[in-house]
Biopython code that builds the backbone (N, CA, C, O; Angstrom):
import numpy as np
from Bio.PDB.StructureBuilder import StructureBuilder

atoms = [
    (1, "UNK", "N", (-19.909, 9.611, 85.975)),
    (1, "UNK", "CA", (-20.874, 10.019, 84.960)),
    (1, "UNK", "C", (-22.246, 9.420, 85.238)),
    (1, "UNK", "O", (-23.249, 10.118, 85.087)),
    (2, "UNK", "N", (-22.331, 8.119, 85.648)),
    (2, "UNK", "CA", (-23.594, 7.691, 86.278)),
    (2, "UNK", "C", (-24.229, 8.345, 87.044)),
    (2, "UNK", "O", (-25.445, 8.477, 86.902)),
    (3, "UNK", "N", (-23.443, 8.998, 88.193)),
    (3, "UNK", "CA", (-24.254, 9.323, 88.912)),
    (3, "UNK", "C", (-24.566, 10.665, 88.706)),
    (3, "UNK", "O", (-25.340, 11.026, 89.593)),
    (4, "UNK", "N", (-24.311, 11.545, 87.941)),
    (4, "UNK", "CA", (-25.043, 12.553, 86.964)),
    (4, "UNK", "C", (-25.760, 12.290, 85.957)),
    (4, "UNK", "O", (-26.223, 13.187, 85.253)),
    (5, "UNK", "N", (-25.966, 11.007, 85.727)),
    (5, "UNK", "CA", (-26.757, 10.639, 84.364)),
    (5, "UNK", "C", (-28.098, 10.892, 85.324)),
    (5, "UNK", "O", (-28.882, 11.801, 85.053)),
    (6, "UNK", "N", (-28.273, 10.103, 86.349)),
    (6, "UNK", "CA", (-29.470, 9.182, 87.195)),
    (6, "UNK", "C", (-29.865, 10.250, 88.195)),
    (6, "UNK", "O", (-29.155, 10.853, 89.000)),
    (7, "UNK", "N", (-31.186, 10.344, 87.951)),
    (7, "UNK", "CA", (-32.015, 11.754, 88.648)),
    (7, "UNK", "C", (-33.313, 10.990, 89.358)),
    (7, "UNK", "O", (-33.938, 9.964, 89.090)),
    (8, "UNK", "N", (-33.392, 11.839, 90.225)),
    (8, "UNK", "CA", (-35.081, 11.814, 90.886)),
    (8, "UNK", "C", (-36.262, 11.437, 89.768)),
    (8, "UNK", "O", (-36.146, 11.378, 88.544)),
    (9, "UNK", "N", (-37.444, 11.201, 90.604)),
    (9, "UNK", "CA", (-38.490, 11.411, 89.696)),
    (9, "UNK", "C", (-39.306, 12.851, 89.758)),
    (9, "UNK", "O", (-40.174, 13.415, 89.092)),
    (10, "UNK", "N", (-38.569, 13.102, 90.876)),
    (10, "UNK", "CA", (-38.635, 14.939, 91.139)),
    (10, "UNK", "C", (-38.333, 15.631, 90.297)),
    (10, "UNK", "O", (-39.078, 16.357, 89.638)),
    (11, "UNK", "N", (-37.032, 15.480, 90.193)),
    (11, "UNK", "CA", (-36.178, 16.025, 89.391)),
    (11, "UNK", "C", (-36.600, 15.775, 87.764)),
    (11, "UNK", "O", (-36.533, 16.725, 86.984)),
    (12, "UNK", "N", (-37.140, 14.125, 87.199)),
    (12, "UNK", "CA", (-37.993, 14.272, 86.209)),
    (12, "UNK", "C", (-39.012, 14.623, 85.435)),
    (12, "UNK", "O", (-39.206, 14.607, 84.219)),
    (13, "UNK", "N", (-39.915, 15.091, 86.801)),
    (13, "UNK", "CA", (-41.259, 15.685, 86.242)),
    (13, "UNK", "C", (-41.002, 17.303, 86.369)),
    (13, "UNK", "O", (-41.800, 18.065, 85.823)),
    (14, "UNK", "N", (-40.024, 17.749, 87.003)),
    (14, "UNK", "CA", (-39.828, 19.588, 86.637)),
    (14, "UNK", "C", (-38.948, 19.406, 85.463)),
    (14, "UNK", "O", (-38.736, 20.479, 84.898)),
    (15, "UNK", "N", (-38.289, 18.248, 84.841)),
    (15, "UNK", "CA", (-37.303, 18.314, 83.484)),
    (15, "UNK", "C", (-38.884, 18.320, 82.420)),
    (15, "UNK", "O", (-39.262, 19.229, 81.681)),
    (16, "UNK", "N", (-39.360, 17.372, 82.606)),
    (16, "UNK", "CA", (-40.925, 16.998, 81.753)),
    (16, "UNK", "C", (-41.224, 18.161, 81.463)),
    (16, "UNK", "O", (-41.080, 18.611, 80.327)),
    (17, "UNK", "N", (-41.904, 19.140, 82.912)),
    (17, "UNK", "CA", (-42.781, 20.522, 82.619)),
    (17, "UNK", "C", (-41.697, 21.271, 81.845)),
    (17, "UNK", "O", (-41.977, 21.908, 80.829)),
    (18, "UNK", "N", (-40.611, 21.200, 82.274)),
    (18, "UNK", "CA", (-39.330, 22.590, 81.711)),
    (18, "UNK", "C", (-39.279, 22.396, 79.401)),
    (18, "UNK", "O", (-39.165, 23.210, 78.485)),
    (19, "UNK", "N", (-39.473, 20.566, 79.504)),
    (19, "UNK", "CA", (-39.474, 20.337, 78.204)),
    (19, "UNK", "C", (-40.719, 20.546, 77.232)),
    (19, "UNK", "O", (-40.770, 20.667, 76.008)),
    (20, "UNK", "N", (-41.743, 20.546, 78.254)),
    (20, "UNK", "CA", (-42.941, 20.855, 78.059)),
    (20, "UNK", "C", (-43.179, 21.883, 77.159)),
    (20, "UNK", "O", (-43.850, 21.640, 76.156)),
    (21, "UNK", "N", (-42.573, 23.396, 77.431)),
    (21, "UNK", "CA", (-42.430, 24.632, 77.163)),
    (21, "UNK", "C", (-41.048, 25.102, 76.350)),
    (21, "UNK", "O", (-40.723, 26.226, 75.967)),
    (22, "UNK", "N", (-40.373, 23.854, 76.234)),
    (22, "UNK", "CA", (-39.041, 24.665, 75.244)),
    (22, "UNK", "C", (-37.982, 25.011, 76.263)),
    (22, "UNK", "O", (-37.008, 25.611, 75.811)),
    (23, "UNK", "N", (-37.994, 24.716, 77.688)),
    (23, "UNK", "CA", (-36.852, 25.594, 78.171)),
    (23, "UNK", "C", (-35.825, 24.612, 78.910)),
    (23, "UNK", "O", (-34.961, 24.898, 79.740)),
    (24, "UNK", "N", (-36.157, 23.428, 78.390)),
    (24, "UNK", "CA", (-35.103, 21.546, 78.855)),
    (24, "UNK", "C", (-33.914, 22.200, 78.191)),
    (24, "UNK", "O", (-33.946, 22.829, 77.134)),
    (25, "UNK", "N", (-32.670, 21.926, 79.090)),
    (25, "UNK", "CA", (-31.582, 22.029, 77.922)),
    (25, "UNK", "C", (-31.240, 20.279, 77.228)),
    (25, "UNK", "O", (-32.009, 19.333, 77.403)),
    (26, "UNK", "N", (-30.070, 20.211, 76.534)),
    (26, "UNK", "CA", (-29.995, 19.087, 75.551)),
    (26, "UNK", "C", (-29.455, 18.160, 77.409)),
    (26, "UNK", "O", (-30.046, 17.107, 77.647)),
    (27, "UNK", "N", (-28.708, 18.525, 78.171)),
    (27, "UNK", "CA", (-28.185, 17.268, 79.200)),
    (27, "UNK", "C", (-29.633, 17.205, 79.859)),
    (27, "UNK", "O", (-30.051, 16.096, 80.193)),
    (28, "UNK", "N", (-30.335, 18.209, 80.041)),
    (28, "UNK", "CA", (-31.684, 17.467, 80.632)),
    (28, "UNK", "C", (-32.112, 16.880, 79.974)),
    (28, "UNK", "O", (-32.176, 15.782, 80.529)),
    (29, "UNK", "N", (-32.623, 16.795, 78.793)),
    (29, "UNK", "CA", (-33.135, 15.920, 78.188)),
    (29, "UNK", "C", (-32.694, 15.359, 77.905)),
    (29, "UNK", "O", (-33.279, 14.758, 77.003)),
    (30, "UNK", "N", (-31.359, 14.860, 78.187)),
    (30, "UNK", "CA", (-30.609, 13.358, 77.997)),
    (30, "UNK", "C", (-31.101, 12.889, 79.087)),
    (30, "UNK", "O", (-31.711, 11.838, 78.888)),
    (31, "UNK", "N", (-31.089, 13.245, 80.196)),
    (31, "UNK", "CA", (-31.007, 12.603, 81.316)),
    (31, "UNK", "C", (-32.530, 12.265, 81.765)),
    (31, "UNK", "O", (-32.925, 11.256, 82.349)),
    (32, "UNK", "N", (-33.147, 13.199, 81.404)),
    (32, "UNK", "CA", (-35.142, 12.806, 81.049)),
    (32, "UNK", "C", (-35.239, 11.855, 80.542)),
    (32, "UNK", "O", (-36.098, 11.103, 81.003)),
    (33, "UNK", "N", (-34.542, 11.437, 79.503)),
    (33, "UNK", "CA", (-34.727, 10.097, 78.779)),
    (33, "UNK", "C", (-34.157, 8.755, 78.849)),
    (33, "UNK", "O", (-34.536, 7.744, 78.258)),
    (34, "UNK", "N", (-32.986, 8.933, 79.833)),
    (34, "UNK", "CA", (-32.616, 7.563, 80.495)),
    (34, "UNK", "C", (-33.602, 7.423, 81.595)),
    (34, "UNK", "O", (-34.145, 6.321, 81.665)),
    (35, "UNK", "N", (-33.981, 8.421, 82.568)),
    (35, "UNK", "CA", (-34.810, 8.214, 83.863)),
    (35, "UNK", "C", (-36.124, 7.389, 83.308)),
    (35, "UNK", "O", (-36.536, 6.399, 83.914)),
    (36, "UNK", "N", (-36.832, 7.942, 81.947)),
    (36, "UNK", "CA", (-38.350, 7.397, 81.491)),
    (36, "UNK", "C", (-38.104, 5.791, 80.932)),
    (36, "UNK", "O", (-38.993, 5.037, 80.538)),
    (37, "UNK", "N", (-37.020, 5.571, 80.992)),
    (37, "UNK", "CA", (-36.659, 4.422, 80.490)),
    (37, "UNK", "C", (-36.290, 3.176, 81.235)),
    (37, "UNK", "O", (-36.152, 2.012, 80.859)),
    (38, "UNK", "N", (-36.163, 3.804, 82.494)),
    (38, "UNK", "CA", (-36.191, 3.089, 83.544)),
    (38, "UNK", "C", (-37.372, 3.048, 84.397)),
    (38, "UNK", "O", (-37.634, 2.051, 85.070)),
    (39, "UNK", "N", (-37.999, 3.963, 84.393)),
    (39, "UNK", "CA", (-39.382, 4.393, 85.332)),
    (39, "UNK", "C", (-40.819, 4.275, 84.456)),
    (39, "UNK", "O", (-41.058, 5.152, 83.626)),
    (40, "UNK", "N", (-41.522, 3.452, 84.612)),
    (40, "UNK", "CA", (-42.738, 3.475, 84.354)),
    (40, "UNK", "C", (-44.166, 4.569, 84.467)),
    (40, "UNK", "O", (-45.198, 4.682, 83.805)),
    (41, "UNK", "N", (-43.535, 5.344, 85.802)),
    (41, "UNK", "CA", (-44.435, 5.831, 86.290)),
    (41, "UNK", "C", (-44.239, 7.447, 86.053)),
    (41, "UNK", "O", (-45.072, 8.262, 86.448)),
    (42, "UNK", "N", (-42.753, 7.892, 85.198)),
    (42, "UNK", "CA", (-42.624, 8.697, 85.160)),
    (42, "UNK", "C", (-42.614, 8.853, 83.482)),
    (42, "UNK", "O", (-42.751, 9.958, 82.957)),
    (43, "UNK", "N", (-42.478, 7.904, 82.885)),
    (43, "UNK", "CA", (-43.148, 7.978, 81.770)),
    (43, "UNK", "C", (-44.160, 7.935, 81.312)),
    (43, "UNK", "O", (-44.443, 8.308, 80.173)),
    (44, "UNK", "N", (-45.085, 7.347, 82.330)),
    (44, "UNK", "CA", (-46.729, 7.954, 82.182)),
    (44, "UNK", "C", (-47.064, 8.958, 82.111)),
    (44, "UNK", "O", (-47.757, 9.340, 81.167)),
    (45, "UNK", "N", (-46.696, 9.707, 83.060)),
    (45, "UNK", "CA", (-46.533, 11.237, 83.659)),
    (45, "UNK", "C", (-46.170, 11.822, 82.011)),
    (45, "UNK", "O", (-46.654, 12.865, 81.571)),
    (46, "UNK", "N", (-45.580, 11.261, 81.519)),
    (46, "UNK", "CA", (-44.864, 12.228, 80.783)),
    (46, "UNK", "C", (-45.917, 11.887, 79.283)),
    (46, "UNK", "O", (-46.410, 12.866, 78.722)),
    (47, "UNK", "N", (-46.064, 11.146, 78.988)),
    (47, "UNK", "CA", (-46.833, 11.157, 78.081)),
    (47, "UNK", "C", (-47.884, 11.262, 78.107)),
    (47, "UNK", "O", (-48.520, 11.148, 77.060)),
    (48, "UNK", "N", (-48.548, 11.536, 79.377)),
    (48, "UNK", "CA", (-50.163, 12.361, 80.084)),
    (48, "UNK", "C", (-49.547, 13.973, 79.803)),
    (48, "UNK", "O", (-50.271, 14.827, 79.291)),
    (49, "UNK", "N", (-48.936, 14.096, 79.978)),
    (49, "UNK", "CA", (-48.430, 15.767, 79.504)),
    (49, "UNK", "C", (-48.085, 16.036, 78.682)),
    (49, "UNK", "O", (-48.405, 17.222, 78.593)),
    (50, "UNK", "N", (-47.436, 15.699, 77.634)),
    (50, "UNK", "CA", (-47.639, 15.437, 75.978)),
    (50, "UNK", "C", (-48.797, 15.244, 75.589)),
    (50, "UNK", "O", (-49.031, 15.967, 74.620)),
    (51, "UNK", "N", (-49.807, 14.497, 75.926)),
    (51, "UNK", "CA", (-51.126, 14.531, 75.560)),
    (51, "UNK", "C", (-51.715, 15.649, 76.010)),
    (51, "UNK", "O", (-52.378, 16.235, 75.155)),
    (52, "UNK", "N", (-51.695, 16.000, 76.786)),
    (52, "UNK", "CA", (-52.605, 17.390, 77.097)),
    (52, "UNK", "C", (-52.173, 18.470, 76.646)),
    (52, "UNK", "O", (-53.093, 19.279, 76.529)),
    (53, "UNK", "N", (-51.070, 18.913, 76.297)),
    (53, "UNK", "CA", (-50.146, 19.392, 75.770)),
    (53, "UNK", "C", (-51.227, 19.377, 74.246)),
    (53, "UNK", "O", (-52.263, 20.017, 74.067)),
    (54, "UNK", "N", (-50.849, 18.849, 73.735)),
    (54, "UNK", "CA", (-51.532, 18.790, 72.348)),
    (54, "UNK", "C", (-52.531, 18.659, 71.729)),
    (54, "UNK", "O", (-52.765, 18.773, 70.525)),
    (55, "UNK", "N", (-53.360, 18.324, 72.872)),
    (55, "UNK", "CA", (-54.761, 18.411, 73.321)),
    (55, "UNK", "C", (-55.171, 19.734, 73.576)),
    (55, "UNK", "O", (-56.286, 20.059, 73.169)),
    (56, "UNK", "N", (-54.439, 20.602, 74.207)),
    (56, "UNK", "CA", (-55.164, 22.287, 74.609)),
    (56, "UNK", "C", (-54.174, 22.575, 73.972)),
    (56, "UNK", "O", (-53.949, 23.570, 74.661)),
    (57, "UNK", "N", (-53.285, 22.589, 73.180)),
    (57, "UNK", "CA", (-52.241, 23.430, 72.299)),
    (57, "UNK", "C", (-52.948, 24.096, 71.611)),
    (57, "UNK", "O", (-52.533, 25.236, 71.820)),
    (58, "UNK", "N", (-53.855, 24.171, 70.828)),
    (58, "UNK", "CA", (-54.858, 25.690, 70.315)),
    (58, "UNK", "C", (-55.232, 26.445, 71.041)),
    (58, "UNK", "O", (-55.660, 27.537, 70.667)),
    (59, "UNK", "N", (-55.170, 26.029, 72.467)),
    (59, "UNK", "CA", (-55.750, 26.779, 73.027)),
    (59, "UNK", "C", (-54.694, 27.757, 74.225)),
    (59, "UNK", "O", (-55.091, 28.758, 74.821)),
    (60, "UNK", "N", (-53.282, 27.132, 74.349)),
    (60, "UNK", "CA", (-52.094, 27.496, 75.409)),
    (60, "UNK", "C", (-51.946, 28.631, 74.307)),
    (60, "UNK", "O", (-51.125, 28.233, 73.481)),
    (61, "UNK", "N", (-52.272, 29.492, 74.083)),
    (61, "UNK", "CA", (-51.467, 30.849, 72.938)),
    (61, "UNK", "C", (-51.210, 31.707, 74.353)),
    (61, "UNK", "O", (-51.904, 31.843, 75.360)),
    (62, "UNK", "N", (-50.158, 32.120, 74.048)),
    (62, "UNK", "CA", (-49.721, 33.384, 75.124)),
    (62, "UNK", "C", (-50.160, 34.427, 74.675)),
    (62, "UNK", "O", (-50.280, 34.715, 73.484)),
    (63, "UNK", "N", (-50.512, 35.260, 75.871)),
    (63, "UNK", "CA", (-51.440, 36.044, 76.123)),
    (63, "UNK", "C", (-50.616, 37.378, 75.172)),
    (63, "UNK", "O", (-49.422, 37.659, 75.075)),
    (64, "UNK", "N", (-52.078, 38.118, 74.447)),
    (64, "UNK", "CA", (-51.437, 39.422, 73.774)),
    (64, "UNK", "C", (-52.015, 40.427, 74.410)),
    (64, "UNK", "O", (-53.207, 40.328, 74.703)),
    (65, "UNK", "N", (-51.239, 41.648, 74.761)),
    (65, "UNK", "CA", (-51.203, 42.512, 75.386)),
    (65, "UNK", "C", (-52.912, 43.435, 75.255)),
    (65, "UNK", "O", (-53.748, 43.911, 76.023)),
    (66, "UNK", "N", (-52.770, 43.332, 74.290)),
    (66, "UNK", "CA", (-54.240, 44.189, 73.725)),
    (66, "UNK", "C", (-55.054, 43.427, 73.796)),
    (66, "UNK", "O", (-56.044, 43.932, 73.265)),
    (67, "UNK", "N", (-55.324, 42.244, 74.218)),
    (67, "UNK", "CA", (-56.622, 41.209, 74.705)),
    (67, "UNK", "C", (-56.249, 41.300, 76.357)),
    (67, "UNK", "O", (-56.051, 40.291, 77.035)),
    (68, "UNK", "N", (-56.205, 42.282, 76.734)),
    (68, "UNK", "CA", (-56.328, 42.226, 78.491)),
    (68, "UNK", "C", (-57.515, 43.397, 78.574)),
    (68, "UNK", "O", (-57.819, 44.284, 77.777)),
    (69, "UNK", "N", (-57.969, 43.086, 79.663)),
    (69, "UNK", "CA", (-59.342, 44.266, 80.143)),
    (69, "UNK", "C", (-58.884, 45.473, 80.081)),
    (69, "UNK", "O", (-57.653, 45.449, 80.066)),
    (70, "UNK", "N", (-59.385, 46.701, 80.031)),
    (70, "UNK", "CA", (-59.611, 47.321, 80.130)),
    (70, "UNK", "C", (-59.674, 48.207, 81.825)),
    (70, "UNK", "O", (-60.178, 47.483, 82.684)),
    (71, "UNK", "N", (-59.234, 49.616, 82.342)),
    (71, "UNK", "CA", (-60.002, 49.220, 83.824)),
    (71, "UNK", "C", (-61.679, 49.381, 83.968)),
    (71, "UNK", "O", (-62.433, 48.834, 84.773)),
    (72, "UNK", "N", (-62.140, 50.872, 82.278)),
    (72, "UNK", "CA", (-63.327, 50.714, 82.161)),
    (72, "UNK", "C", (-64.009, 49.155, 81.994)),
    (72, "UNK", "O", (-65.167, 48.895, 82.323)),
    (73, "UNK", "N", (-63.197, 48.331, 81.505)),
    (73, "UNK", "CA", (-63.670, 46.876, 81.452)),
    (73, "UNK", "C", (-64.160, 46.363, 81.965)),
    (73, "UNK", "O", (-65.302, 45.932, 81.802)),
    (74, "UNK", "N", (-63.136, 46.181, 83.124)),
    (74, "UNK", "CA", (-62.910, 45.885, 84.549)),
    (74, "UNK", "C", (-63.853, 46.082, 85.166)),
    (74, "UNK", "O", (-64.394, 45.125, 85.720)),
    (75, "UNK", "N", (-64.332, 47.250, 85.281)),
    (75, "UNK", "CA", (-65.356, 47.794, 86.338)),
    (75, "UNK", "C", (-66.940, 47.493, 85.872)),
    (75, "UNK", "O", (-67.975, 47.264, 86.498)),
    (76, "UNK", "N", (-66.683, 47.582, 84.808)),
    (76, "UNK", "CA", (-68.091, 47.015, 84.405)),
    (76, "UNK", "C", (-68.367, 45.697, 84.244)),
    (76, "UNK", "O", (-69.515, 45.319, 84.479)),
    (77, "UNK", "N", (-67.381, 44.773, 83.821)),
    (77, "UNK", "CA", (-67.627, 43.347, 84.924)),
    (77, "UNK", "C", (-67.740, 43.506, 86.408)),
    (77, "UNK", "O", (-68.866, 43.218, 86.813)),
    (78, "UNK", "N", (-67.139, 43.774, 87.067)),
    (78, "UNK", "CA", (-67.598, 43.683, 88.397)),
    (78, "UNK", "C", (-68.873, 43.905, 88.509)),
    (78, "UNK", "O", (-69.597, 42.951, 88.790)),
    (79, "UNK", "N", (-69.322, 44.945, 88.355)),
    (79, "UNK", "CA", (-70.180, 45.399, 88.024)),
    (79, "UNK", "C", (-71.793, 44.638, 87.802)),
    (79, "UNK", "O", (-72.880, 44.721, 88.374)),
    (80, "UNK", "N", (-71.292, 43.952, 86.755)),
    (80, "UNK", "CA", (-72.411, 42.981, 86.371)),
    (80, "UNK", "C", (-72.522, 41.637, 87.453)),
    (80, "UNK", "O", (-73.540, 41.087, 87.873)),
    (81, "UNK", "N", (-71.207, 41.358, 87.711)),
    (81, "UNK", "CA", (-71.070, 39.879, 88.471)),
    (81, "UNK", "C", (-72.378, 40.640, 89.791)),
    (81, "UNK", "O", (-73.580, 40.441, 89.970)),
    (82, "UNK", "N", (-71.377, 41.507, 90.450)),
    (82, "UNK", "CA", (-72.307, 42.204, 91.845)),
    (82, "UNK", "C", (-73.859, 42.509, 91.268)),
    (82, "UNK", "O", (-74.620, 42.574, 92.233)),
    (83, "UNK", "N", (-74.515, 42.701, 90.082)),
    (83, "UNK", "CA", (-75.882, 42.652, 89.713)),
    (83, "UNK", "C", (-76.680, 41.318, 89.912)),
    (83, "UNK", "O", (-77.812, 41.134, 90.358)),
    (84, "UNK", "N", (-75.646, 40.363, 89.396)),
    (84, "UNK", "CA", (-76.182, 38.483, 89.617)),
    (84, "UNK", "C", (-75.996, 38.513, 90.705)),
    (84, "UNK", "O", (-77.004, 38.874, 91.313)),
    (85, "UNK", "N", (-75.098, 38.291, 91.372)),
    (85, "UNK", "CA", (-74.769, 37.817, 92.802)),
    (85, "UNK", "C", (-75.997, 38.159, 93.601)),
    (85, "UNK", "O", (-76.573, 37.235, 94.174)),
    (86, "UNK", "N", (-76.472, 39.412, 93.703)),
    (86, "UNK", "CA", (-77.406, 39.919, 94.497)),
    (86, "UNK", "C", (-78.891, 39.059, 94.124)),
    (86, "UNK", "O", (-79.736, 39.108, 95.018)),
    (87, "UNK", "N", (-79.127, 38.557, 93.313)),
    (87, "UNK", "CA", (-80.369, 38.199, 92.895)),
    (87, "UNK", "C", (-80.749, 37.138, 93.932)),
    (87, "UNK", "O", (-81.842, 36.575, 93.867)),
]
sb = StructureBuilder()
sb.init_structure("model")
sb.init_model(0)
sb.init_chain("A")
sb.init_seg("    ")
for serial, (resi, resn, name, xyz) in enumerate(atoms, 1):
    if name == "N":
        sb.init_residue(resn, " ", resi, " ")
    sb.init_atom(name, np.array(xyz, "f"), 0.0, 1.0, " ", f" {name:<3s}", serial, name[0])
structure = sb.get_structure()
């Protein structure tokens, strides 16, 4: 059982990002939380990503379908960028 408890710090910081987003199951995040408890450096990590995390959380909204360009959109940004660019 130990040696399924006890993971990488590899293996901790893709459990971190996976918990990050909701998609850790409950043995990863058991096992996320013995590793941060032993590791200093991966519990930094991890609470630098919890902070940012909640820090741009107003701003992480997943994307809604009807806030995407347009291709008339589209083209008329380009459009404009290639008007600056040239200057």
């Amino acid at each position: 059982m130990r040696k399924k408890l006890m993971i990488s710090c590899d293996e901790a910081t893709a459990i971190c990002d996976k918990n990050q987003y909701g998609e850790a199951s409950k043995w990863d995040k058991l096992r996320l939380s013995f590793h941060l408890l032993l590791c200093k450096h991966c519990k930094s990590y991890s609470n630098q990503n919890n902070f940012i995390t909640k820090l741009l959380g107003n701003y992480l909204k997943p994307c809604d379908s009807s806030k995407h360009l347009t291709i008339d959109e589209k083209n008329e940004l380009n459009e404009k960028v290639k008007d600056n660019t040239s200057l």
